[in-house]
mmCIF file of the N, C-alpha and C atoms, coordinates in Angstrom:
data_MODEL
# 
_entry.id   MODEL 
# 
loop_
_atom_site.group_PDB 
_atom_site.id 
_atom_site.type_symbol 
_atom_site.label_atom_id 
_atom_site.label_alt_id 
_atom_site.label_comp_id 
_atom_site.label_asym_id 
_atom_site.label_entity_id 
_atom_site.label_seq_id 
_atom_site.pdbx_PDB_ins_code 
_atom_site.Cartn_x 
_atom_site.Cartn_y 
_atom_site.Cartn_z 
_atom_site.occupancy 
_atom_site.B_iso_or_equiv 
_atom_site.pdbx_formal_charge 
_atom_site.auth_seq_id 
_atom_site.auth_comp_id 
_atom_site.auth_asym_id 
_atom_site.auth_atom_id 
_atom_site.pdbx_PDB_model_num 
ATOM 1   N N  . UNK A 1 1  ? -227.156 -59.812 -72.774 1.00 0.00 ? 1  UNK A N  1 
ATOM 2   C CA . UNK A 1 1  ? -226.119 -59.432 -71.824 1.00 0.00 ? 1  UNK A CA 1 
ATOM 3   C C  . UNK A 1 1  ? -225.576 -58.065 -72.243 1.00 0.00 ? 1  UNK A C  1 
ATOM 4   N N  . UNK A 1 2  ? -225.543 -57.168 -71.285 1.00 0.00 ? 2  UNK A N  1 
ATOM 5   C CA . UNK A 1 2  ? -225.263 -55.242 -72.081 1.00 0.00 ? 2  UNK A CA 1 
ATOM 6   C C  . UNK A 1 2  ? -223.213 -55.767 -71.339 1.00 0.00 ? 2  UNK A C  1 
ATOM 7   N N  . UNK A 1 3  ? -222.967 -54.639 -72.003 1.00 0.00 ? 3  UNK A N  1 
ATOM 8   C CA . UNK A 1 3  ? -221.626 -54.692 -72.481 1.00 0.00 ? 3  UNK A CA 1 
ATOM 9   C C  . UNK A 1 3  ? -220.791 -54.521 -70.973 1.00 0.00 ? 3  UNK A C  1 
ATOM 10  N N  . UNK A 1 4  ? -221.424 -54.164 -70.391 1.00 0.00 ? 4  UNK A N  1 
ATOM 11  C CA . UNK A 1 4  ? -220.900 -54.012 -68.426 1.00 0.00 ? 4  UNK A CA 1 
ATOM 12  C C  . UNK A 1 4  ? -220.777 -55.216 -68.283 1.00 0.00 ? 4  UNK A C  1 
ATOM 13  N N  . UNK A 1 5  ? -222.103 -56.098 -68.100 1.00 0.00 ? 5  UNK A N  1 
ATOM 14  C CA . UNK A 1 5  ? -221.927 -57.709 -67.912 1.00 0.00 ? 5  UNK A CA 1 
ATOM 15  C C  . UNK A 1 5  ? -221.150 -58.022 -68.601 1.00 0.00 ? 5  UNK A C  1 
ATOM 16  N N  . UNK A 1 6  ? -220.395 -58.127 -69.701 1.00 0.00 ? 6  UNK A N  1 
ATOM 17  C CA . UNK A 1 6  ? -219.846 -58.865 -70.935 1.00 0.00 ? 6  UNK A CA 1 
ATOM 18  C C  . UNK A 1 6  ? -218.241 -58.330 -69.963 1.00 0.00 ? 6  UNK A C  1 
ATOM 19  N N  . UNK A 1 7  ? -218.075 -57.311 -69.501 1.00 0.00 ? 7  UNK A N  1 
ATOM 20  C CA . UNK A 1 7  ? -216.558 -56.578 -69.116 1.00 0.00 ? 7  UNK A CA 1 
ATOM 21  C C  . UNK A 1 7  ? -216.592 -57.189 -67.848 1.00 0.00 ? 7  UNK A C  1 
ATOM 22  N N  . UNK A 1 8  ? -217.879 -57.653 -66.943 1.00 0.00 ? 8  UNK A N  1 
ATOM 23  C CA . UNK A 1 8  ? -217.407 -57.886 -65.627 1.00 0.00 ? 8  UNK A CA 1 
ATOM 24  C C  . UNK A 1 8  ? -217.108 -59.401 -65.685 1.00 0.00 ? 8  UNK A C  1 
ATOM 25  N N  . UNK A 1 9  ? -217.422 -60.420 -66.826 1.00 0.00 ? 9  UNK A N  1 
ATOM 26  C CA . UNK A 1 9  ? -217.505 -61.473 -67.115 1.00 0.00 ? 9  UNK A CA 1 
ATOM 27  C C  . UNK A 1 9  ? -215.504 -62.084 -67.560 1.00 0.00 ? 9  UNK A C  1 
ATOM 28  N N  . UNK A 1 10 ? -215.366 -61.403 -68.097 1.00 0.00 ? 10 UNK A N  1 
ATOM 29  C CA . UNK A 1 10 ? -214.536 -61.074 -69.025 1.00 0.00 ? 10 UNK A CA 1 
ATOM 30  C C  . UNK A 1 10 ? -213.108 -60.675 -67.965 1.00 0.00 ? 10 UNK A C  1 
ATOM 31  N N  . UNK A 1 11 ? -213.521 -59.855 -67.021 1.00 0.00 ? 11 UNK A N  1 
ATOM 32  C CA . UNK A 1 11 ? -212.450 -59.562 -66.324 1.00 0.00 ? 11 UNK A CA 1 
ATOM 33  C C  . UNK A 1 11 ? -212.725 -60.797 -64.874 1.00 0.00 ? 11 UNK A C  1 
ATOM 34  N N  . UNK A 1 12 ? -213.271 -60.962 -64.514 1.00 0.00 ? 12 UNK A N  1 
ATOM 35  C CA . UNK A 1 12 ? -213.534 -62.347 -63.630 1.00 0.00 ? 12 UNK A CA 1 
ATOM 36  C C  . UNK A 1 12 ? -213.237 -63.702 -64.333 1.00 0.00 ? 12 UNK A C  1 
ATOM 37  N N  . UNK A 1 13 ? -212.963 -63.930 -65.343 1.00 0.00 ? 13 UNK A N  1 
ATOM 38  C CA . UNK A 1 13 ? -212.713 -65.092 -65.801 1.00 0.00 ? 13 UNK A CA 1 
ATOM 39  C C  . UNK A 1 13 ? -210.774 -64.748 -66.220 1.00 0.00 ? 13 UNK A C  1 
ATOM 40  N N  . UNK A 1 14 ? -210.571 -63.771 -66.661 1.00 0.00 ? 14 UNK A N  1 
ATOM 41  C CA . UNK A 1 14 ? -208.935 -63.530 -66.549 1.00 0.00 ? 14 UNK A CA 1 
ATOM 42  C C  . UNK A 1 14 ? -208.512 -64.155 -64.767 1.00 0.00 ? 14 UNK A C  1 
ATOM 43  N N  . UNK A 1 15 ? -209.195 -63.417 -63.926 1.00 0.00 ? 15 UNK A N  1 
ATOM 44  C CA . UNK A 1 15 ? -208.676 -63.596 -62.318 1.00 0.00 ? 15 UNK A CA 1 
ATOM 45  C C  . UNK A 1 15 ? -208.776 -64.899 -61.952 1.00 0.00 ? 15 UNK A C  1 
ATOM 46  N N  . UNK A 1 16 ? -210.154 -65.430 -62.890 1.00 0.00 ? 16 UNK A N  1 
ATOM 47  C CA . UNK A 1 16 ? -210.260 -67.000 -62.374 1.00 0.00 ? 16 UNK A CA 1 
ATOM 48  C C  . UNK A 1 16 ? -208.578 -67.526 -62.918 1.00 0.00 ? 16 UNK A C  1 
ATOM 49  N N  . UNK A 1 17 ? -208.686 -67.819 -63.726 1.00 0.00 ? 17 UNK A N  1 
ATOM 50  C CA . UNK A 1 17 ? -207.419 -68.152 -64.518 1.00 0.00 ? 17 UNK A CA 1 
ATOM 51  C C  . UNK A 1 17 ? -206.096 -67.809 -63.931 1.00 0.00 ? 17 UNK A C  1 
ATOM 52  N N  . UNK A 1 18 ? -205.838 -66.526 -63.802 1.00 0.00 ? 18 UNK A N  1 
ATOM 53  C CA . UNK A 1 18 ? -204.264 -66.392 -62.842 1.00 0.00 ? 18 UNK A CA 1 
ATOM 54  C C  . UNK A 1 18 ? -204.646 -67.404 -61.543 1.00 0.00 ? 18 UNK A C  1 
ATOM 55  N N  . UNK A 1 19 ? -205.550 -67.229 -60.499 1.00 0.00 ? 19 UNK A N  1 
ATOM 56  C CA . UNK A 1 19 ? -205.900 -68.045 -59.307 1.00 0.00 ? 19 UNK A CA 1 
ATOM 57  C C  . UNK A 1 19 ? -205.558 -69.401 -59.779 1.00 0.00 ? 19 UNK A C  1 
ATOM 58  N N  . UNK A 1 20 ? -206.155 -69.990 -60.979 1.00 0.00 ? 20 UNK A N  1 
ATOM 59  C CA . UNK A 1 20 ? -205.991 -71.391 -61.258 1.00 0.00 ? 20 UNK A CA 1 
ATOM 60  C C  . UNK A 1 20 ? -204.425 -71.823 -61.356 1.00 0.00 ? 20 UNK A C  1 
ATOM 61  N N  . UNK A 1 21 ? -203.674 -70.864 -62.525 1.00 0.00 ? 21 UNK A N  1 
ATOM 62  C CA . UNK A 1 21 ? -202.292 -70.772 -62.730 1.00 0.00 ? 21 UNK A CA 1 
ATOM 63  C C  . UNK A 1 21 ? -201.317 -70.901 -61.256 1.00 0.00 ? 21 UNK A C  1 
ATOM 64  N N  . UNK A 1 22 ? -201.537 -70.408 -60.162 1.00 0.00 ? 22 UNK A N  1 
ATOM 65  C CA . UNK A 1 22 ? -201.129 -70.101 -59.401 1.00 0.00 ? 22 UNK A CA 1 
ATOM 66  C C  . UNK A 1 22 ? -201.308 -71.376 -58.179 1.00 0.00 ? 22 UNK A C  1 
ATOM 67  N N  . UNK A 1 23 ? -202.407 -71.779 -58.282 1.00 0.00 ? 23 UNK A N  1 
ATOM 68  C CA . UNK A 1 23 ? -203.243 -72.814 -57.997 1.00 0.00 ? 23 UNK A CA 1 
ATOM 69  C C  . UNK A 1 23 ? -204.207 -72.599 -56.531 1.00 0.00 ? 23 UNK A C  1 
ATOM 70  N N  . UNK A 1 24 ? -204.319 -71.513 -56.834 1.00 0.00 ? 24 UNK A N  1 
ATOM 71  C CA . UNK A 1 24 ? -205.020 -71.116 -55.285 1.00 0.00 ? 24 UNK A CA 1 
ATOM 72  C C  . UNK A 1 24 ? -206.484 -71.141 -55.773 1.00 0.00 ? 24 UNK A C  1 
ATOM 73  N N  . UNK A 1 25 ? -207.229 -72.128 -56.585 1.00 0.00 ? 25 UNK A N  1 
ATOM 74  C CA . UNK A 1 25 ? -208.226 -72.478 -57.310 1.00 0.00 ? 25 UNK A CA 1 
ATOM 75  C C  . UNK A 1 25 ? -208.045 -74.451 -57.611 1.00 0.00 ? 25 UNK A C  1 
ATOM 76  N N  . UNK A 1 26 ? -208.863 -74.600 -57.026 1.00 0.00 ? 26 UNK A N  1 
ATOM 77  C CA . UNK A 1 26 ? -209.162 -76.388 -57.510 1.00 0.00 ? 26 UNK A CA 1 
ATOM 78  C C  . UNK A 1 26 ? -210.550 -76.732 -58.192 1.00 0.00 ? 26 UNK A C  1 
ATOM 79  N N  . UNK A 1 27 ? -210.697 -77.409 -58.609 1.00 0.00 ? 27 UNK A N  1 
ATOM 80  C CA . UNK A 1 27 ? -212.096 -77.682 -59.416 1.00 0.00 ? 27 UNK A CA 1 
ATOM 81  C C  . UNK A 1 27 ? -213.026 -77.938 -58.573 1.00 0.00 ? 27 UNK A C  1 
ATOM 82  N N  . UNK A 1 28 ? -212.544 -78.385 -57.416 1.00 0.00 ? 28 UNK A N  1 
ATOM 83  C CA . UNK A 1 28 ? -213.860 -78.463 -55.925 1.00 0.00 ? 28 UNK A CA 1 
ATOM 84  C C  . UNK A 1 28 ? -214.314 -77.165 -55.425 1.00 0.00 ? 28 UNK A C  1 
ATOM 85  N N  . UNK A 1 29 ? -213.629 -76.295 -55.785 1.00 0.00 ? 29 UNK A N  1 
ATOM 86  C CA . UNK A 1 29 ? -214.005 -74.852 -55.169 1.00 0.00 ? 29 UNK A CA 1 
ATOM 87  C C  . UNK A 1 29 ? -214.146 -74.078 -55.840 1.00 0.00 ? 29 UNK A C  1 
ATOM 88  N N  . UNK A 1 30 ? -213.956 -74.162 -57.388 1.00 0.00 ? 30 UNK A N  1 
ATOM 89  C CA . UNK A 1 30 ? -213.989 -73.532 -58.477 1.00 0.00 ? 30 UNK A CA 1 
ATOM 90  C C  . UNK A 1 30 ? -215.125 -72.503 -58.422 1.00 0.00 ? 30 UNK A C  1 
ATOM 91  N N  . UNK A 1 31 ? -216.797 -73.011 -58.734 1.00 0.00 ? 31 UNK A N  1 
ATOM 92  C CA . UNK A 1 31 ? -217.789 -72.506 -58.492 1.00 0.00 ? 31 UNK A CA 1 
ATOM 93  C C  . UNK A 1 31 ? -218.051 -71.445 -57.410 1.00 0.00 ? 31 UNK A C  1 
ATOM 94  N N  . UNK A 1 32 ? -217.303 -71.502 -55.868 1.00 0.00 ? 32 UNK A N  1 
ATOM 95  C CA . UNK A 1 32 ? -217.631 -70.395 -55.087 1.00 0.00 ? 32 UNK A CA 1 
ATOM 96  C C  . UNK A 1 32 ? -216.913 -69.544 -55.145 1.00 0.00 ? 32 UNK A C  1 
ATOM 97  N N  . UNK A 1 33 ? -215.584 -69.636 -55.668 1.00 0.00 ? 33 UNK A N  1 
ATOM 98  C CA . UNK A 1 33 ? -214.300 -69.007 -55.738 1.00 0.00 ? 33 UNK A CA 1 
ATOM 99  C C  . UNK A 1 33 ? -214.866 -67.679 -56.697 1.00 0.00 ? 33 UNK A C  1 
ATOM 100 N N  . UNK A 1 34 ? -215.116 -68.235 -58.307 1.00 0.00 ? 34 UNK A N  1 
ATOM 101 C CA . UNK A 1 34 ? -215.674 -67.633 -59.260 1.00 0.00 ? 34 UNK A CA 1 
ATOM 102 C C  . UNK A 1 34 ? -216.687 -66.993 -59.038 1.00 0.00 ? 34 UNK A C  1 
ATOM 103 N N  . UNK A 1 35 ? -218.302 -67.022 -58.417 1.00 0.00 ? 35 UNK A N  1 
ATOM 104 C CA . UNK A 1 35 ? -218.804 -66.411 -58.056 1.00 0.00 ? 35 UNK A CA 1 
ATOM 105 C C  . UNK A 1 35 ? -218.243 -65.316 -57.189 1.00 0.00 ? 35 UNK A C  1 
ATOM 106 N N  . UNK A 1 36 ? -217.650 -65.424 -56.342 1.00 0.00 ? 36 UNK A N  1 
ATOM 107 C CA . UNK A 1 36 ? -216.952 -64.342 -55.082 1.00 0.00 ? 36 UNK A CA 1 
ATOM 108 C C  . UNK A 1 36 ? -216.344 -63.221 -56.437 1.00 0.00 ? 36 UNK A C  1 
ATOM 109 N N  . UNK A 1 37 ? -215.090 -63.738 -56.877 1.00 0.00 ? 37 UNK A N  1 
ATOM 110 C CA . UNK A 1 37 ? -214.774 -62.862 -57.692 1.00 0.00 ? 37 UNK A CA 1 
ATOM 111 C C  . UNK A 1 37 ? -215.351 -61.817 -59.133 1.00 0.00 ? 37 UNK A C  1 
ATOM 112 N N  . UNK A 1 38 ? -216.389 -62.879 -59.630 1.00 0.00 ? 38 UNK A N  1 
ATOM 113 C CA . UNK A 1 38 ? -217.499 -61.697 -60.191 1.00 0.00 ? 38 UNK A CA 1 
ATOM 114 C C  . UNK A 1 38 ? -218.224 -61.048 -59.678 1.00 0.00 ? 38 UNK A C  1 
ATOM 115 N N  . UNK A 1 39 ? -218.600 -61.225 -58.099 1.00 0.00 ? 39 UNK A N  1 
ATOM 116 C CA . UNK A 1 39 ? -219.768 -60.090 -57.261 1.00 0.00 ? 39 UNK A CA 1 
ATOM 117 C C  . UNK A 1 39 ? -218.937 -58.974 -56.851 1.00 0.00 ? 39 UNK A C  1 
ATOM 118 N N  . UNK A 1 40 ? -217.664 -59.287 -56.667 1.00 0.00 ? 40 UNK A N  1 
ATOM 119 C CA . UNK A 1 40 ? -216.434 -58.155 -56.001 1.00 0.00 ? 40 UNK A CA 1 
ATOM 120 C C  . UNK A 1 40 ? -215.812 -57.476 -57.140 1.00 0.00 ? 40 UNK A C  1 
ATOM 121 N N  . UNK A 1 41 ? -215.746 -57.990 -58.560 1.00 0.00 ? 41 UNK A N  1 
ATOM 122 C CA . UNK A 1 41 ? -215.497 -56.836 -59.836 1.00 0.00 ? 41 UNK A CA 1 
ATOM 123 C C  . UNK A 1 41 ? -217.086 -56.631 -59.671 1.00 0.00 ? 41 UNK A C  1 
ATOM 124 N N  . UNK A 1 42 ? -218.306 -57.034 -60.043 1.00 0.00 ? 42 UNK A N  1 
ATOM 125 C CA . UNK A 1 42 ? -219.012 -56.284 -60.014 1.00 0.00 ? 42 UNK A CA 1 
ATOM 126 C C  . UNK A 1 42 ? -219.578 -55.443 -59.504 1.00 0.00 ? 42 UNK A C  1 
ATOM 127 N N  . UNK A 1 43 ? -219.443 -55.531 -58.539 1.00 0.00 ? 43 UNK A N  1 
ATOM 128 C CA . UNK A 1 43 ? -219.406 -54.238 -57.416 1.00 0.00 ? 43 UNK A CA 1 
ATOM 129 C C  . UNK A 1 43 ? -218.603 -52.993 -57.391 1.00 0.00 ? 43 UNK A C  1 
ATOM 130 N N  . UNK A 1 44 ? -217.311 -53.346 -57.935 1.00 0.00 ? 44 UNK A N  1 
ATOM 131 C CA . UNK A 1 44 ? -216.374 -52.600 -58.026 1.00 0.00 ? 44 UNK A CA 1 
ATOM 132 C C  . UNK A 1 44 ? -216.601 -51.428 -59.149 1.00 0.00 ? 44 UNK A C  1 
ATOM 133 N N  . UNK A 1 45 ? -217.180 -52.005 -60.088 1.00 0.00 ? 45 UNK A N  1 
ATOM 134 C CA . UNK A 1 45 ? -217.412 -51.484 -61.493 1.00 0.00 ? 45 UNK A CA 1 
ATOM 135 C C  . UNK A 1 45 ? -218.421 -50.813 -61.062 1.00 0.00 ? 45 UNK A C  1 
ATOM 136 N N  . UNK A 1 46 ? -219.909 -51.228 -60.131 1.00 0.00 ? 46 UNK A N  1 
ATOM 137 C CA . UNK A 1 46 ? -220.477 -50.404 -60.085 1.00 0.00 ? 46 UNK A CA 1 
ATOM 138 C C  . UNK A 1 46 ? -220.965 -49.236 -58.914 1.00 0.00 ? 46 UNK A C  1 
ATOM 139 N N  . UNK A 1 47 ? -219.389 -49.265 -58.242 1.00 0.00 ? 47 UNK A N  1 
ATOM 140 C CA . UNK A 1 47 ? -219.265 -48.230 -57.104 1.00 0.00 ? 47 UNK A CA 1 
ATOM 141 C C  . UNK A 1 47 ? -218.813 -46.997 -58.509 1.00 0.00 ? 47 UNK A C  1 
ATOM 142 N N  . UNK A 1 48 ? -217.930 -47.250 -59.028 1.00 0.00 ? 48 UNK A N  1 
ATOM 143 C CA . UNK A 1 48 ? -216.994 -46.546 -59.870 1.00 0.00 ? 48 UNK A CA 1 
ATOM 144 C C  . UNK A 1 48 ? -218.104 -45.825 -60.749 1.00 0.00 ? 48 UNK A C  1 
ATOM 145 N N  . UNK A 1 49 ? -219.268 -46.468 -61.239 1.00 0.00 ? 49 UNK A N  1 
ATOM 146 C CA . UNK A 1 49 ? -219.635 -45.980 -62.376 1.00 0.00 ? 49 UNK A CA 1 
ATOM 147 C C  . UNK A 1 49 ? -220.639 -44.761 -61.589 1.00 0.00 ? 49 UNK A C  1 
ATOM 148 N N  . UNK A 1 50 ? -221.069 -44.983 -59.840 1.00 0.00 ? 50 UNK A N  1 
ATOM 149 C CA . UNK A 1 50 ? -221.859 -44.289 -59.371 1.00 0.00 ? 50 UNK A CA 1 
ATOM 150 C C  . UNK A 1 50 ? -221.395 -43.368 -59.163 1.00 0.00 ? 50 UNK A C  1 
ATOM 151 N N  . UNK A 1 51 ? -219.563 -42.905 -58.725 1.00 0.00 ? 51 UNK A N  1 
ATOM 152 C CA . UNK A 1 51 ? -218.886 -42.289 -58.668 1.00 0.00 ? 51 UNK A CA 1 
ATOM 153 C C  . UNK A 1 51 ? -218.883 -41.620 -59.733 1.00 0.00 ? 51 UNK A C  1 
ATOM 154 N N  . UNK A 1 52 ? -219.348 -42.193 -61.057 1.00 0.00 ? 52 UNK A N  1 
ATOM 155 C CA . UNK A 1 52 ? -218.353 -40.759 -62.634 1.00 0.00 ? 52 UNK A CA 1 
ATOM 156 C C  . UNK A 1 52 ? -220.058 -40.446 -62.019 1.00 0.00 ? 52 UNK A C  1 
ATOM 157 N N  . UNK A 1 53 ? -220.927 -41.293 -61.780 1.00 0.00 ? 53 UNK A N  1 
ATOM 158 C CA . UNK A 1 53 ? -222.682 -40.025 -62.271 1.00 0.00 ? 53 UNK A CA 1 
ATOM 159 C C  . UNK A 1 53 ? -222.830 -39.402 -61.019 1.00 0.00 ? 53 UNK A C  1 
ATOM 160 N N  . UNK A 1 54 ? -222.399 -39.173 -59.893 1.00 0.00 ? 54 UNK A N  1 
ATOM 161 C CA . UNK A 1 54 ? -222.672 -38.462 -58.691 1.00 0.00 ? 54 UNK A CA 1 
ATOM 162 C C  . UNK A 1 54 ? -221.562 -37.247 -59.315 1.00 0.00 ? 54 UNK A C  1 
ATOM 163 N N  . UNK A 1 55 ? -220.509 -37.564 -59.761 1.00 0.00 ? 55 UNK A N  1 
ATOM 164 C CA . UNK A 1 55 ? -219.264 -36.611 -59.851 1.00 0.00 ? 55 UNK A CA 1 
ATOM 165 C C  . UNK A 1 55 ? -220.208 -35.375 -61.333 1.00 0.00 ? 55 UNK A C  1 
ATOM 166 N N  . UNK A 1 56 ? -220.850 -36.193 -62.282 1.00 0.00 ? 56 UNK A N  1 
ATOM 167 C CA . UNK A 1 56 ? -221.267 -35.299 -63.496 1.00 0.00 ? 56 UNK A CA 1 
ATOM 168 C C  . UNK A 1 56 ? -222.660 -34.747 -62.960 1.00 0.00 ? 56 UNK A C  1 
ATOM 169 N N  . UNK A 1 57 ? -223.597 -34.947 -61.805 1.00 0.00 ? 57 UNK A N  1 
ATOM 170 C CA . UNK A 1 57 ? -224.246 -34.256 -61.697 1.00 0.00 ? 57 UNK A CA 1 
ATOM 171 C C  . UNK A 1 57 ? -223.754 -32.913 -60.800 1.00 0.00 ? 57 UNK A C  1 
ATOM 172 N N  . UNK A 1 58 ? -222.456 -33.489 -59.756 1.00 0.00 ? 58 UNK A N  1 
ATOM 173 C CA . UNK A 1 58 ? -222.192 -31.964 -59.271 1.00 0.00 ? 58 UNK A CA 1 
ATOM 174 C C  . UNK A 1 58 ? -221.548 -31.221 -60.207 1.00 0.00 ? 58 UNK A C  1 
ATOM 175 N N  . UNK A 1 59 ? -221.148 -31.232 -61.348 1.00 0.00 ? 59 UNK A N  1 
ATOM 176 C CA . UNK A 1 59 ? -220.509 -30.932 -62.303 1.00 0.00 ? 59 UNK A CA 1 
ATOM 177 C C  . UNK A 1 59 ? -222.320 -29.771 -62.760 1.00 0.00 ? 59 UNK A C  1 
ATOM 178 N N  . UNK A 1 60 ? -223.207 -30.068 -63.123 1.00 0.00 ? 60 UNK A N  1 
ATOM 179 C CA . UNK A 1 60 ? -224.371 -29.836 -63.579 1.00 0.00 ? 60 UNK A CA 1 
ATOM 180 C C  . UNK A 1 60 ? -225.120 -28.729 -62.986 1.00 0.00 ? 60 UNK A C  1 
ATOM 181 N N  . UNK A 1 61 ? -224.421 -28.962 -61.284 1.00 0.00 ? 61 UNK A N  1 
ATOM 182 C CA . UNK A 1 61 ? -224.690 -27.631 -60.119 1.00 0.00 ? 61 UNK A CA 1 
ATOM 183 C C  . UNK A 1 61 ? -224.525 -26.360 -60.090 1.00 0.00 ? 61 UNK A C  1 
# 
């Protein structure tokens, strides 16, 4: 697992947890809930990261 997975893991399981705290999370829905929220940080993370390498190659121009 490289260290992106380990941060998108990591920050999706904090969100699971407030959701649970909060209770807008039940153990019947747990599984789709959690998936949703690691594809949407992971995505997020990797709009952002396409953003710093599109931004350092016009930098390179």
């Amino acid at each position: 697992m490289s260290s992106r997975e380990e941060q998108v893991l990591r920050a999706a399981k904090e969100v699971a947890v407030k959701f649970i705290e909060v209770g807008r999370v039940s153990p019947s829905n747990f599984p789709e809930i959690f998936r949703n929220i690691y594809e949407a940080i992971d995505r997020a993370a990797g709009k952002t990261k396409d953003n710093e390498s599109a931004a350092a190659k016009k930098k390179k121009s």
